[in-house]
C-alpha positions as CSV (number, residue, x, y, z in Angstrom):
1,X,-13.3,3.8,-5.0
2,X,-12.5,0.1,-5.0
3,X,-13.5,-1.9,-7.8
4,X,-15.3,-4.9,-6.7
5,X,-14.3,-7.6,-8.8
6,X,-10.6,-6.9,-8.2
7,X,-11.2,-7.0,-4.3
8,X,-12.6,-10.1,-4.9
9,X,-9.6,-11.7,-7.0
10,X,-7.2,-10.3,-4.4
11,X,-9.2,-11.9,-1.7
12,X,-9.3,-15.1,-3.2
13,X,-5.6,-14.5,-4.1
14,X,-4.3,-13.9,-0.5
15,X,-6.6,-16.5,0.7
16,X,-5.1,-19.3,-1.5
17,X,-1.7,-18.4,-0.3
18,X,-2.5,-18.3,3.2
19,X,-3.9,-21.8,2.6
20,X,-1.2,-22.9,0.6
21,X,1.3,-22.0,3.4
22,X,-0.5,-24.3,5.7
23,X,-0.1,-27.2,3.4
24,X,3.8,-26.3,3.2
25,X,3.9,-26.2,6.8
26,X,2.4,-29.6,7.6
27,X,4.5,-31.1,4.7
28,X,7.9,-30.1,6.0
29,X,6.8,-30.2,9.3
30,X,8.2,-33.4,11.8
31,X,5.9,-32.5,14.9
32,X,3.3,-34.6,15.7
33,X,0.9,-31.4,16.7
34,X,1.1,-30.0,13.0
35,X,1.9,-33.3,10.9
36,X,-1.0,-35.3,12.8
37,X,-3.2,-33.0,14.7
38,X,-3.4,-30.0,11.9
39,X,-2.8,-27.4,15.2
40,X,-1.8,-24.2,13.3
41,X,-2.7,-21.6,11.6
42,X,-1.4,-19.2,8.5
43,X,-2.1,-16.0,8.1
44,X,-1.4,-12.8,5.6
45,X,-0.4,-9.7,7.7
46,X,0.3,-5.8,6.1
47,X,3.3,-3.9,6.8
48,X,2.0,-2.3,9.7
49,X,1.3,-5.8,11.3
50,X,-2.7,-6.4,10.5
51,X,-4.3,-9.2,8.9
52,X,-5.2,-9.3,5.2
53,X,-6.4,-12.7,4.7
54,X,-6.3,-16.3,7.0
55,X,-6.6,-20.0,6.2
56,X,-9.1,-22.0,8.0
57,X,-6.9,-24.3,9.7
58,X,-7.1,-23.8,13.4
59,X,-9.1,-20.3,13.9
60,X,-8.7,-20.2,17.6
61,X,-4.8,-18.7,17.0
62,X,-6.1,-16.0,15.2
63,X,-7.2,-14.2,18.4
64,X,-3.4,-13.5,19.4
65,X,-1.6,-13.9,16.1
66,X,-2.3,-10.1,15.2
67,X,-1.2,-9.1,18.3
68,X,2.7,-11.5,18.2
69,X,2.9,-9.8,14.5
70,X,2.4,-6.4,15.5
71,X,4.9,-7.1,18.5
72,X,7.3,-8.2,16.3
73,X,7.6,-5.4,13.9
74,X,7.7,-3.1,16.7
75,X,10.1,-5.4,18.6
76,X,12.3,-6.7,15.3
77,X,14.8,-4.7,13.1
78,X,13.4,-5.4,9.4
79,X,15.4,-4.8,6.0
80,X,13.2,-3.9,3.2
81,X,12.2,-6.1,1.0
82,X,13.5,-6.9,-2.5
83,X,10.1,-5.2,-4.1
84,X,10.1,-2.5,-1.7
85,X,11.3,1.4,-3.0
């Protein structure tokens, strides 16, 4: 059984991140479609490639992105992760 308050923190958690990668994107970023026009989006994906939380940049990329990430894994040879056992 899930405990509801800690769903909610770790929404809120992944959320903020997602977020927070969007503002770390259009700060580095030199193209005129992110730095200007705010065209992306961020997104938090699970291991087997679907989504756990999104930012609210630019929704109309979330149609496809689950579908590139899931392409990728499949596609891509991944090392584990320095927190993975």
């Amino acid at each position: 059984m899930f405990d509801p308050i800690k769903l909610e923190i770790f929404k809120n958690i992944f959320s903020s991140l997602a977020e927070e990668m969007g503002v770390a994107l259009c700060r580095a970023s030199y193209s005129p479609n992110i730095k200007e026009r705010r065209d992306y989006s961020c997104a938090i994906f699970d291991t087997c490639g679907d989504m756990v939380a999104q930012a609210a940049h630019l929704p109309v990329h979330m149609g496809s992105m689950p579908y590139s990430v899931k392409s990728a894994i499949k596609n891509a040879t991944m090392d584990k992760g320095m927190w993975s056992s």
